[in-house]
Backbone of each chain as nested JSON, in Angstrom:
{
  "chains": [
    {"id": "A", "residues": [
      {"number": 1, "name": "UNK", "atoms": {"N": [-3.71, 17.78, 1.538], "CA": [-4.155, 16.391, 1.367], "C": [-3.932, 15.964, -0.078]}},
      {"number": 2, "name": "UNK", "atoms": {"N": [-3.684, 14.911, -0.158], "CA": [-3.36, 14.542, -1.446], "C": [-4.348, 13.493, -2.132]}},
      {"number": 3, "name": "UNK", "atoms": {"N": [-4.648, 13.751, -3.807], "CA": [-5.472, 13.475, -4.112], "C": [-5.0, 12.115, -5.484]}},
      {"number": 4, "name": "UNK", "atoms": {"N": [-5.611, 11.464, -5.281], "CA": [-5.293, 10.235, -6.966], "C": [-6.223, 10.075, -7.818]}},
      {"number": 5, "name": "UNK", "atoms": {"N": [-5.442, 9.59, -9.021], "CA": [-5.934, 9.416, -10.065], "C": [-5.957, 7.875, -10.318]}},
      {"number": 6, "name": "UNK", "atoms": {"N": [-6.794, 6.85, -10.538], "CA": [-7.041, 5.704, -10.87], "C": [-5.918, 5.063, -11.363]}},
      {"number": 7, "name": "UNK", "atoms": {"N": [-4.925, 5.504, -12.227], "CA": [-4.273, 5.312, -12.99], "C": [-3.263, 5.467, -12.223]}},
      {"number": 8, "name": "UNK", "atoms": {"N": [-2.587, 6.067, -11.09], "CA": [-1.422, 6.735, -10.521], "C": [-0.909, 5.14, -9.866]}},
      {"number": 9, "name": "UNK", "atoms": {"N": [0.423, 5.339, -9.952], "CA": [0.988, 3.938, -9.338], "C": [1.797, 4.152, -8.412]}},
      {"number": 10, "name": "UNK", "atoms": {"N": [1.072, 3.046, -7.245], "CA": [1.378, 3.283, -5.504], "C": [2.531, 2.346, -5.281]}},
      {"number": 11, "name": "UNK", "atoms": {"N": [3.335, 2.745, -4.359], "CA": [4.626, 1.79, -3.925], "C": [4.95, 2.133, -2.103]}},
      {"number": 12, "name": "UNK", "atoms": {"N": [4.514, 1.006, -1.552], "CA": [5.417, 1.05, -0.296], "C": [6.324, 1.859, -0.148]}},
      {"number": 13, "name": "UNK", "atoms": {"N": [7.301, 2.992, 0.497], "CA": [8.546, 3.731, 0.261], "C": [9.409, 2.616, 0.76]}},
      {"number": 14, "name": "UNK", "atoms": {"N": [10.502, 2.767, 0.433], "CA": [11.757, 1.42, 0.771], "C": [12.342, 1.924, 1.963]}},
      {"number": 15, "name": "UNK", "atoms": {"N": [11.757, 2.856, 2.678], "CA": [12.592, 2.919, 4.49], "C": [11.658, 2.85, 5.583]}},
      {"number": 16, "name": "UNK", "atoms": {"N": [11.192, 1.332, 4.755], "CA": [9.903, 1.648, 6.073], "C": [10.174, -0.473, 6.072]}},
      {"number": 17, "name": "UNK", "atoms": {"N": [10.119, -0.589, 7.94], "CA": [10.15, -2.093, 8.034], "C": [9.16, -2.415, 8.592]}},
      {"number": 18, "name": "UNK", "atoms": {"N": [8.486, -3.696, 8.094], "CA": [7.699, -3.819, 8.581], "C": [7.221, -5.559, 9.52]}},
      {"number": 19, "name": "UNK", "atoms": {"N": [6.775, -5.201, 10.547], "CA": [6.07, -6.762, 11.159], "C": [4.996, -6.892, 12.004]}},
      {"number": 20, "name": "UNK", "atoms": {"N": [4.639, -7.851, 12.576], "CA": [3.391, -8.544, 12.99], "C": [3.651, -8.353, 14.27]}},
      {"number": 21, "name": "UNK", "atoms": {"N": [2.897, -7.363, 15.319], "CA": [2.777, -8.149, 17.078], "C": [1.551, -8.266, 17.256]}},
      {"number": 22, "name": "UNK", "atoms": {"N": [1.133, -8.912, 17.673], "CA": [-0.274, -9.448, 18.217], "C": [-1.062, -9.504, 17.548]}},
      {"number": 23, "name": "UNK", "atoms": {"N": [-1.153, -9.801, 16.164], "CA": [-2.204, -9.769, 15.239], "C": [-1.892, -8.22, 14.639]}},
      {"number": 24, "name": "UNK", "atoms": {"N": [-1.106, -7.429, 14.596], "CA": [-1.273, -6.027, 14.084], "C": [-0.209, -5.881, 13.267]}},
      {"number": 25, "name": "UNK", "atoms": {"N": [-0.235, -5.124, 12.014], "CA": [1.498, -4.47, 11.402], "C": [1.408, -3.448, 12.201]}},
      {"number": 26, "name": "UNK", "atoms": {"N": [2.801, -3.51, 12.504], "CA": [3.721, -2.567, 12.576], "C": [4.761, -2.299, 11.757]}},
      {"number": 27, "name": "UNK", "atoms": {"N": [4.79, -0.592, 11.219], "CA": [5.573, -0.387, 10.463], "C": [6.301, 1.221, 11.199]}},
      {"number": 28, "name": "UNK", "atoms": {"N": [7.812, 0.434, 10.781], "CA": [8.862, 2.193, 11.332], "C": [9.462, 2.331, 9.735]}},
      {"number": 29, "name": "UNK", "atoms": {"N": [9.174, 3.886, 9.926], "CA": [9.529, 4.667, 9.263], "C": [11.22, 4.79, 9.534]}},
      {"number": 30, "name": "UNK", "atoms": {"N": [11.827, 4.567, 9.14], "CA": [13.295, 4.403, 9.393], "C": [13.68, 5.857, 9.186]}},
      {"number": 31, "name": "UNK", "atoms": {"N": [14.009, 6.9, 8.374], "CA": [13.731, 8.249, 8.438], "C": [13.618, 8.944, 9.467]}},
      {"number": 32, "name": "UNK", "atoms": {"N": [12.41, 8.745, 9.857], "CA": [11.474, 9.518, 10.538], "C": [11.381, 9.221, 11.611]}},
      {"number": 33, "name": "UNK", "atoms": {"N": [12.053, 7.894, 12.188], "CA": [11.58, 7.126, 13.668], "C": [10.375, 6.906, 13.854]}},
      {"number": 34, "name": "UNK", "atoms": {"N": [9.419, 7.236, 13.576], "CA": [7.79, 6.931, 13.747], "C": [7.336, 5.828, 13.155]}},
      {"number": 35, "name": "UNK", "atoms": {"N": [6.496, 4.669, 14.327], "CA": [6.2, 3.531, 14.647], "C": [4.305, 3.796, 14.056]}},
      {"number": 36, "name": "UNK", "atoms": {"N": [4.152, 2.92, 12.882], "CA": [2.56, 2.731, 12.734], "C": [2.233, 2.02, 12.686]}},
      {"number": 37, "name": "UNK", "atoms": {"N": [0.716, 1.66, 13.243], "CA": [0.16, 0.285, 12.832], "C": [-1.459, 0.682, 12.198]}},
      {"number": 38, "name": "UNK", "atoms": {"N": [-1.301, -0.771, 11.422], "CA": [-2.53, -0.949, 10.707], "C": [-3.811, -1.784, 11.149]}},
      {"number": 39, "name": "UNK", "atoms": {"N": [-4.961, -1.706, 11.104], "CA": [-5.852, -2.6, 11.363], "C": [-5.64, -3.344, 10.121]}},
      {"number": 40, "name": "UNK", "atoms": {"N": [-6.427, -4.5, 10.119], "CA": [-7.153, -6.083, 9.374], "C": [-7.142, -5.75, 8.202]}},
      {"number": 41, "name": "UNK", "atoms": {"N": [-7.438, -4.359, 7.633], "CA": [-8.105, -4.09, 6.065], "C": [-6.901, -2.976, 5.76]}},
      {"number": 42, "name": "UNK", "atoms": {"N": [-6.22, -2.084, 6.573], "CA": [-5.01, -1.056, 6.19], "C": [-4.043, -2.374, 5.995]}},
      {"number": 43, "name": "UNK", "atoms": {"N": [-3.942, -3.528, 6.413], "CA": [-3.031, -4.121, 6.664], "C": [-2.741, -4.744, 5.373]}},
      {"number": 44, "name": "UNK", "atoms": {"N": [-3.677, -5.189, 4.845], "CA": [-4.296, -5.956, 3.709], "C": [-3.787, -4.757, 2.661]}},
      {"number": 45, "name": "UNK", "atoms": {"N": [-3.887, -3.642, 2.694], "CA": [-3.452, -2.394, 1.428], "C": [-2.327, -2.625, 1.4]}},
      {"number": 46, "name": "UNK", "atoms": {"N": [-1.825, -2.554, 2.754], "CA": [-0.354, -2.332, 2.912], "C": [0.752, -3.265, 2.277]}},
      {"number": 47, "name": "UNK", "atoms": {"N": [0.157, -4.309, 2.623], "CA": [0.741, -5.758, 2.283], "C": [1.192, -5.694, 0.72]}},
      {"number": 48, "name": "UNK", "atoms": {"N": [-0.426, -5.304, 0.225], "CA": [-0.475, -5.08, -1.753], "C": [0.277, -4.414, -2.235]}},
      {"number": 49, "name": "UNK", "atoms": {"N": [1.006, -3.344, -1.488], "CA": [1.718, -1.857, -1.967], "C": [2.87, -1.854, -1.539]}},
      {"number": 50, "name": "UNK", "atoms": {"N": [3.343, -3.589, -1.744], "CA": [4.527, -4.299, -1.355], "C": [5.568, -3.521, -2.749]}},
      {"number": 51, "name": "UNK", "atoms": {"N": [4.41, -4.219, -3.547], "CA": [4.779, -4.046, -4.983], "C": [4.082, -3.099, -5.903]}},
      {"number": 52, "name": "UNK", "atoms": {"N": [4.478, -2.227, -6.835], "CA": [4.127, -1.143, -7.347], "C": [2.415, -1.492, -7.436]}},
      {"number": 53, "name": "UNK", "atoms": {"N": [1.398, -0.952, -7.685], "CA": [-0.13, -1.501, -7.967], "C": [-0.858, 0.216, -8.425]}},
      {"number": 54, "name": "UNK", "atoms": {"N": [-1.379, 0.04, -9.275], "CA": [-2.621, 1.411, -9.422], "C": [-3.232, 1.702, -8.607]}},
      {"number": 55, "name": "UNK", "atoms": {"N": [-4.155, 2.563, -8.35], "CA": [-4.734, 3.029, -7.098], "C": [-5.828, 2.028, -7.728]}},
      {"number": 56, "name": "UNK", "atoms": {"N": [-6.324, 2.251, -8.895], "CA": [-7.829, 1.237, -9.477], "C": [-7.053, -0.172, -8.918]}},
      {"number": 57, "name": "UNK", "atoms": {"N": [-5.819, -0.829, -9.064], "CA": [-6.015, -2.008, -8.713], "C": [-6.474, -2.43, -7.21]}},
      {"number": 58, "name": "UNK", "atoms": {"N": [-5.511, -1.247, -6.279], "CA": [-5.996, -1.333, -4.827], "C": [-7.057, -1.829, -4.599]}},
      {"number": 59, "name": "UNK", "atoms": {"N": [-8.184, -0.649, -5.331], "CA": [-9.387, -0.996, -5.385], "C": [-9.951, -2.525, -5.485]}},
      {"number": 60, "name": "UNK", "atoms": {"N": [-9.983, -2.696, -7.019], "CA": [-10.31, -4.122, -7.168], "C": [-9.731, -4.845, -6.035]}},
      {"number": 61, "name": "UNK", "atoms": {"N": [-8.393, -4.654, -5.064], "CA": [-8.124, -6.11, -4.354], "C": [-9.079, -6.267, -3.362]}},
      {"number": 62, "name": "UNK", "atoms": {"N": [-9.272, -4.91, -2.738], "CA": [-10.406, -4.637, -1.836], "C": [-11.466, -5.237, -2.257]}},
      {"number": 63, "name": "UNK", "atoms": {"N": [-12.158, -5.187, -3.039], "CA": [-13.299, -5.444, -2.923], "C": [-13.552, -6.588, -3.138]}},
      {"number": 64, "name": "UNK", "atoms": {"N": [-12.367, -7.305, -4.056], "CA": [-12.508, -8.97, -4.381], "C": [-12.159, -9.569, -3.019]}},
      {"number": 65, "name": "UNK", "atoms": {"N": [-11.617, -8.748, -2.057], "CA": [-10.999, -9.419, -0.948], "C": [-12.31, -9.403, 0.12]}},
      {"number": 66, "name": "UNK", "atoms": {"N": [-12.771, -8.085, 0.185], "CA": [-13.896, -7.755, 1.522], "C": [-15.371, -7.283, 1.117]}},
      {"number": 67, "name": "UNK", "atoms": {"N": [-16.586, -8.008, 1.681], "CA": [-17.705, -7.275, 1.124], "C": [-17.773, -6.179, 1.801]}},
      {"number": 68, "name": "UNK", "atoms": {"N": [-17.264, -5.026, 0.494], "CA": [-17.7, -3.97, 0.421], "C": [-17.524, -3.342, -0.771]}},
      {"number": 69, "name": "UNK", "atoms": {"N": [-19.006, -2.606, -1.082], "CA": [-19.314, -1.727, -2.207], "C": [-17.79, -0.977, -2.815]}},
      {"number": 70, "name": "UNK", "atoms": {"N": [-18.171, -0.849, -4.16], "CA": [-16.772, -0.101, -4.612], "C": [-16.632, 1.538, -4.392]}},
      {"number": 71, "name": "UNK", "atoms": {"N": [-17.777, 1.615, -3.973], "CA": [-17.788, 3.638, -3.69], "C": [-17.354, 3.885, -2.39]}},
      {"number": 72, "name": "UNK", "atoms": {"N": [-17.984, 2.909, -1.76], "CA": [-17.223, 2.874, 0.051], "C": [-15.45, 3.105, -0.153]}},
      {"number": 73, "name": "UNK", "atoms": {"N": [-15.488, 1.28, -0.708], "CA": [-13.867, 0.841, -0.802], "C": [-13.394, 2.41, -1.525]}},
      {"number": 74, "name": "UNK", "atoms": {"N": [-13.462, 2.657, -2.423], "CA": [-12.974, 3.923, -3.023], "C": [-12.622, 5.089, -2.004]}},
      {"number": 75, "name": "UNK", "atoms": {"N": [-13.731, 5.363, -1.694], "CA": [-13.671, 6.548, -0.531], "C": [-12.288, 6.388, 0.411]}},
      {"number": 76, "name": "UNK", "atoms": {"N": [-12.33, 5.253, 0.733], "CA": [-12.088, 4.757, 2.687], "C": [-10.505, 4.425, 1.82]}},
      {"number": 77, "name": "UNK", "atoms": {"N": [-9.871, 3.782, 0.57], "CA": [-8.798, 3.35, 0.239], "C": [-8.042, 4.817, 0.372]}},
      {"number": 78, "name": "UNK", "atoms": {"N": [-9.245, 6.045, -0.643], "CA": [-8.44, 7.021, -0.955], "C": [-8.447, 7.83, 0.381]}},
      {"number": 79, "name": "UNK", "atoms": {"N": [-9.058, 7.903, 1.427], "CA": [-8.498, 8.206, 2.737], "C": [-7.361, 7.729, 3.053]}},
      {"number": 80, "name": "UNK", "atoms": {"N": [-6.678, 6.538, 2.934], "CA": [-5.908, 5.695, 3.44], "C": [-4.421, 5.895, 2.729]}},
      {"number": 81, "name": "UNK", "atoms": {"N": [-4.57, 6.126, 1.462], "CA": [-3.654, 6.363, 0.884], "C": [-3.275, 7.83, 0.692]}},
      {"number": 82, "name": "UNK", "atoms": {"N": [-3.991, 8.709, 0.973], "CA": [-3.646, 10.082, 1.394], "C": [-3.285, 10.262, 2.673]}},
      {"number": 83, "name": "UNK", "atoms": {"N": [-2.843, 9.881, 3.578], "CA": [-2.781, 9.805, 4.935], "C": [-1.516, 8.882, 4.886]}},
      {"number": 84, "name": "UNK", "atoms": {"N": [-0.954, 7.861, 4.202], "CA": [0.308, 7.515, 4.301], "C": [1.07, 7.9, 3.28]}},
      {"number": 85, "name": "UNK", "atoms": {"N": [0.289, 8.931, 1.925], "CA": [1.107, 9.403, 1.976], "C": [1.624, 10.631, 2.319]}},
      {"number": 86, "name": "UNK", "atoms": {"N": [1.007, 11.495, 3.031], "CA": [1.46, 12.547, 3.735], "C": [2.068, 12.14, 4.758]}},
      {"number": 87, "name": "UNK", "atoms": {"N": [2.366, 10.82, 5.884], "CA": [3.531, 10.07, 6.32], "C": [4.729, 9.491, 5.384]}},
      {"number": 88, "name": "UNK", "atoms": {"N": [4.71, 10.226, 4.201], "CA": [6.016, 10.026, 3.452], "C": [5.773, 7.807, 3.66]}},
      {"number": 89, "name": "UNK", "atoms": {"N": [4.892, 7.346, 3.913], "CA": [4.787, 5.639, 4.06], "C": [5.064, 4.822, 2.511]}},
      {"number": 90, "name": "UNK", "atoms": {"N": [4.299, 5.942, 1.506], "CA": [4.472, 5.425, 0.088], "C": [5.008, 6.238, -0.699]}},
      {"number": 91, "name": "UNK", "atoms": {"N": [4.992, 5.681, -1.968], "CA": [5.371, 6.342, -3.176], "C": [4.832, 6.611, -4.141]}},
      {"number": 92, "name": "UNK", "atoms": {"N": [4.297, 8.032, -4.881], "CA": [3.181, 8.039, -5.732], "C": [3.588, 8.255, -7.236]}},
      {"number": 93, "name": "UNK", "atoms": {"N": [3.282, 7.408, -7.962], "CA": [4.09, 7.64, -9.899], "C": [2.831, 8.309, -10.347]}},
      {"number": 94, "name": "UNK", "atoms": {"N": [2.527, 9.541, -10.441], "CA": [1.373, 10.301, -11.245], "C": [2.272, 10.73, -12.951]}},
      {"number": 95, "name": "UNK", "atoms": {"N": [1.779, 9.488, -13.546], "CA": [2.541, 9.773, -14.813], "C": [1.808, 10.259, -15.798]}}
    ]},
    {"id": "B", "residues": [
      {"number": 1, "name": "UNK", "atoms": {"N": [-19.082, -14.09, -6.293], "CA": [-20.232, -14.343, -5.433], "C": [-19.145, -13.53, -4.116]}},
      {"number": 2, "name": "UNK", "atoms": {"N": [-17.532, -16.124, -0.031], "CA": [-16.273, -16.061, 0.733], "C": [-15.671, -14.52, 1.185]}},
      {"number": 3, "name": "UNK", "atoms": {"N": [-16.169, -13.67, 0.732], "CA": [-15.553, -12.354, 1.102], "C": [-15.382, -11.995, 2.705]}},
      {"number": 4, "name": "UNK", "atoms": {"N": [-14.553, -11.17, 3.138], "CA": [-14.226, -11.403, 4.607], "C": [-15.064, -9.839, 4.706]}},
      {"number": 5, "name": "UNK", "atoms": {"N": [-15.129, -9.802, 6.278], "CA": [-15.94, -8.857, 6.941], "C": [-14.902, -7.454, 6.794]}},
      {"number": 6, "name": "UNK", "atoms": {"N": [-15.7, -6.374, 6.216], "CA": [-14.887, -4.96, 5.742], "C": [-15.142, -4.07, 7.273]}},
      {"number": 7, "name": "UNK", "atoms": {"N": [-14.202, -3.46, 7.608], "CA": [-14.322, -2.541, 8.473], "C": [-13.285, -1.542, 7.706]}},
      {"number": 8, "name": "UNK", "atoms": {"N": [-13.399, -0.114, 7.743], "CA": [-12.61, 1.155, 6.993], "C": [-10.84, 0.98, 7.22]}},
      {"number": 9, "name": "UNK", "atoms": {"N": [-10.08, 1.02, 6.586], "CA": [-8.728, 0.846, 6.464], "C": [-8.614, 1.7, 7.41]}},
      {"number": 10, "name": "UNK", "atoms": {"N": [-7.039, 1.24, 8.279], "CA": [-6.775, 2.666, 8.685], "C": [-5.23, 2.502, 9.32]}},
      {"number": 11, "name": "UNK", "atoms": {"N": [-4.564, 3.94, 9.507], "CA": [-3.003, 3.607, 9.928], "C": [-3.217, 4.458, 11.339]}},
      {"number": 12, "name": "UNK", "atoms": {"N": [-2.792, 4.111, 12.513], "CA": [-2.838, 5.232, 13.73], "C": [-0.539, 5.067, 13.961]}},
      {"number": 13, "name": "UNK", "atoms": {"N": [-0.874, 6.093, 14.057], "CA": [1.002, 6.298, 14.897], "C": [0.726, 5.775, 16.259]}},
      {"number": 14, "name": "UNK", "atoms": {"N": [1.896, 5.782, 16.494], "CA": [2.465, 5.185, 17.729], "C": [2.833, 6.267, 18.466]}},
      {"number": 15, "name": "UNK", "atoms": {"N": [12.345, -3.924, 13.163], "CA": [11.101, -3.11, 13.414], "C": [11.868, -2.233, 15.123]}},
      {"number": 16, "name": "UNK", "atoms": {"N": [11.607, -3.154, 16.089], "CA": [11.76, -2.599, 17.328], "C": [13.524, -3.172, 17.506]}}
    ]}
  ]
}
């Protein structure tokens, strides 16, 4: 499992496409062939990590975006972002 | 102080 540092800078990976059915992303891993989707609030990360962002900024979008506490958002982001990226989904700059 | 309703992020596997 993979772990971040506040400071580490997250990026969408560039072989992954992504769109909307029924209210949901869907994203293929072009690589890999494997089809994911996000709920309402993964969707919302996903969207942000269009473009390079810190893991602390993630944070802040979360929480300016959804009421919820920053220890939750923290927790539940860094679940989220360890989990795509062990789907190879992003890109991690630990500089 | 509009914030939208939080439920836990999440990605499940399975453009087309």
């Amino acid at each position: 499992m993979n772990t971040f540092d506040n400071s580490h800078e997250i990026v969408a990976a560039e072989n992954c496409l992504s769109t909307t059915i029924d209210g949901e992303t869907v994203v293929l891993h072009t690589d890999a062939g494997k089809y994911y989707g996000f709920n309402e609030v993964g969707t919302f990360v996903w969207e942000s990590l269009q473009e390079p962002h810190t893991v602390e900024e993630v944070y802040e979008a979360v929480t300016d975006e959804y009421d919820v506490g920053y220890d939750r958002c923290r927790e539940d982001v860094d679940e989220l972002l360890a989990e795509l990226a062990d789907k190879d989904l992003v890109t991690v700059d630990a500089e | 102080g509009s914030n939208r309703e939080y439920t836990s992020p999440e990605v499940t596997e399975f453009v087309v």
